[in-house]
N, C-alpha and C positions, 0 to 999 in steps of 0.2 A: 744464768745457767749457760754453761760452754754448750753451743750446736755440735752436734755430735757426728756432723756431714764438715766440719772444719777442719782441714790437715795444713800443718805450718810446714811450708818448706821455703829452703834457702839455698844461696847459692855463693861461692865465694870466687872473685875475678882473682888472680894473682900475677905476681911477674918475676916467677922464677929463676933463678940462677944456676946456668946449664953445668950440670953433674956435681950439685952442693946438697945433695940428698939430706943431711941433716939439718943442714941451714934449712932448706926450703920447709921441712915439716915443721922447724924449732916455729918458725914465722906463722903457719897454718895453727898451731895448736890451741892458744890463745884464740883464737878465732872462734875456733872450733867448741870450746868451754863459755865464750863469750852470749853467746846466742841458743837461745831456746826455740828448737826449732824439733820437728817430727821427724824433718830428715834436711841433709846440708849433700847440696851436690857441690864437687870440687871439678876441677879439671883435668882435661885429657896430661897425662904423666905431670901431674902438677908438682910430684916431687925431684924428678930428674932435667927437666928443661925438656928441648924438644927434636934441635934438629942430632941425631947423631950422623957421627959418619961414615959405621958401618958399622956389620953385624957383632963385628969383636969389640966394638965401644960398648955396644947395646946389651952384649953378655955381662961386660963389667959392671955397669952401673945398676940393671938389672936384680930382681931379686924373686925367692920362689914367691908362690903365694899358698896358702894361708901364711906359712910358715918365718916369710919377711920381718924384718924390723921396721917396714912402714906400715904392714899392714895391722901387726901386731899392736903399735904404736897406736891405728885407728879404733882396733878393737877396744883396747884399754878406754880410751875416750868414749865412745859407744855404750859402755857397758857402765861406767860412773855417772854417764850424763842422762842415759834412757833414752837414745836417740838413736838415731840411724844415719849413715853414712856410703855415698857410694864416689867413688875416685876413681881417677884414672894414673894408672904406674906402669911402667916399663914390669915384664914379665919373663921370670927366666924358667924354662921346664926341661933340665938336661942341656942338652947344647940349641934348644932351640929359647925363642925368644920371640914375644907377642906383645902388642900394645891393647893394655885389657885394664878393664875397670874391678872395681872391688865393690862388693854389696855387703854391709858390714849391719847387723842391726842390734838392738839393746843386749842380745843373748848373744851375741857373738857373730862371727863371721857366718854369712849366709852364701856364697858362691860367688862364682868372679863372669865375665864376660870377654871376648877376645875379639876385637875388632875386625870386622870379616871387608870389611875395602879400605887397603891401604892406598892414600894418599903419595905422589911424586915417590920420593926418595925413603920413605918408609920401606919401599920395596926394597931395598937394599940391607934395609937394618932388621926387617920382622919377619918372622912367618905368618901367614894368612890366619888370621881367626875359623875355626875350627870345633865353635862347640856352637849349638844353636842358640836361637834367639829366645831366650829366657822371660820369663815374667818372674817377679819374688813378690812377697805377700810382706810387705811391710807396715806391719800392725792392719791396720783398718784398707791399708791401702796397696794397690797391686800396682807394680811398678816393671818397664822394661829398661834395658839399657840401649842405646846405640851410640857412640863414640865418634864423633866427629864428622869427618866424609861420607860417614854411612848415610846422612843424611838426603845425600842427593840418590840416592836411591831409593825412592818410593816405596819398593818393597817391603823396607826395614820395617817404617812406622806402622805400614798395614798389618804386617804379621805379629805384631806386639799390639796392634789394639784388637785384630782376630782372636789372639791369644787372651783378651779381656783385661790389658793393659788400661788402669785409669789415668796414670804419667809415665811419661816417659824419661829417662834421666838420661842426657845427653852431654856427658865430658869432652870439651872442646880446646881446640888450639886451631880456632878457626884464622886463615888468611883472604878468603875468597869473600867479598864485601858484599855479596848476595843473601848470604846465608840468613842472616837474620830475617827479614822480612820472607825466605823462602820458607822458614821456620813456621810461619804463620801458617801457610798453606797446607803442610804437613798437619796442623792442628786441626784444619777445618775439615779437611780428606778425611778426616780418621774421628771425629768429634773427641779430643783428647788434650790433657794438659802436657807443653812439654819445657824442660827445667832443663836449657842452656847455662851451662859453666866455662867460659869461655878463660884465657889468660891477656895480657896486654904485655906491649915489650916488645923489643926489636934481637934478634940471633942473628950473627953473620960471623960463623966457623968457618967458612970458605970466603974467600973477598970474591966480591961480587955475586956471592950466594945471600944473600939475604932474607929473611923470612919478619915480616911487621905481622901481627898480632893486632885483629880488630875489636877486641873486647866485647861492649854490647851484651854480656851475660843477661838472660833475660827469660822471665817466664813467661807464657801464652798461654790460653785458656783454648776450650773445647769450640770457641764463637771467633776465636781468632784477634780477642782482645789480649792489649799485651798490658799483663798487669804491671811488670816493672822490668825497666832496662839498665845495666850500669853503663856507664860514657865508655868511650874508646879507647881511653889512656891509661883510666886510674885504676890503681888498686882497691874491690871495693868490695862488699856483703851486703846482700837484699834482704828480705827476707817476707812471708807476702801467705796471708788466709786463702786458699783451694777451698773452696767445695765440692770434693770428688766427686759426688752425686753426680754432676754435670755432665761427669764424661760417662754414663752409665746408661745415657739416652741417647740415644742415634737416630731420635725420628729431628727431622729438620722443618715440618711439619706435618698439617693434618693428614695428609696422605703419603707421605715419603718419610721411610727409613732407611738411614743410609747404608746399613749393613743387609737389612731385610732383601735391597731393591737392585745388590750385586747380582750380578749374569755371571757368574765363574764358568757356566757354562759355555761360554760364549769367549771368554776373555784367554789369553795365548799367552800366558809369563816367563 
């Protein structure tokens, strides 16, 4: 008998080819069909590349949301396979432009999320994220998103497990070699699962601008256990049994809970 506290999530590493939008998803789809999973996190713009070089590249390659031919492309898959989906794509809304994820689940598109700390040179290419920090109800399971750098801001992960977040889904284009193992931390602050989708690969648009890609896609548990990692390089899919239960309890023990034993009143954010 299937445990009914069991959610399959997965995760796919990639190593896109900057501004090959069709190529990049034609290579994802198959993937995507391949594995039976509750939910597949993909990566930060996994289908456009990463580094643009300015706001007028990032309009072009850019597309609306819902309304995209990549998002439309995930819905269709979503919807034949009974699964759920959240990515990260370049976002175009009028003349502005965001680096946002998509939450896509068996009925169709569920809301998007807009990255509220842009990283270096993003600043050049995005407008700031602008809608709040969302939780979505993905079947049996409540889910938030944060997208890359947000990571290093503590903040993020709190108000997405305040918000009753049991994972967190985190599309990444991480370069900073900390991240991983800072990831753990984030999980134990917050007693929560969180499902890093990282990409691998080297970008150098500009000589002497370079960008390496540390891969390491990787889920973590509410204990800070890391259930599986992909390597640095390769292109790769996990795929790995949650018991969201886990993240549903915040005592740490007999007398300490971790949500219960906050001072908000006291604390200055």
């Amino acid at each position: 008998m299937k445990n009914k506290n069991l959610f399959r999530v997965g995760l796919i590493q990639n190593n896109p080819v900057f501004g090959e939008v069709e190529y990049n998803l034609s290579k994802m789809e198959p993937l995507l069909t391949q594995n039976t999973v509750d939910l597949m996190v993909l990566p930060e713009l996994f289908s456009t590349g990463y580094h643009f070089l300015n706001q007028e590249e990032a309009l072009r390659l850019s597309e609306p949301i819902p309304e995209g031919p990549t998002t439309q492309a995930l819905v269709q898959i979503c919807e034949k396979n009974q699964t759920s989906i959240i990515a990260g794509i370049a976002e175009r809304d009028k003349n502005r432009t965001y680096n946002s994820a998509v939450v896509i689940g068996p009925n169709g598109y569920q809301g998007k999320y807009r990255k509220i700390h842009l990283f270096g040179t993003e600043k050049n290419c995005f407008d700031k994220g602008n809608l709040p920090l969302k939780v979505f109800d993905i079947g049996i399971v409540r889910v938030g998103v944060m997208i890359c750098f947000d990571w290093r801001f503590p903040e993020t992960a709190r108000t997405l497990a305040l918000g009753q977040a049991d994972l967190i889904a985190h599309p990444s284009n991480l370069v900073l070699p900390h991240c991983p193992q800072a990831i753990i931390t984030r999980c134990l602050e917050n007693r929560i699962f969180i499902v890093t989708a990282n990409r691998v690969g080297t970008e150098e648009r500009i000589p002497n601008r370079t960008f390496t890609f540390i891969g390491q896609s990787q889920v973590v548990d509410p204990d800070g256990h890391v259930l599986c990692r992909a390597s640095e390089t390769g292109e790769e899919t996990k795929v790995v049994n949650i018991n969201f239960k886990k993240s549903r309890k915040k005592s740490i023990n007999s007398d300490n809970d971790l949500f219960l034993d906050r001072r908000p009143d006291l604390y200055r954010l």
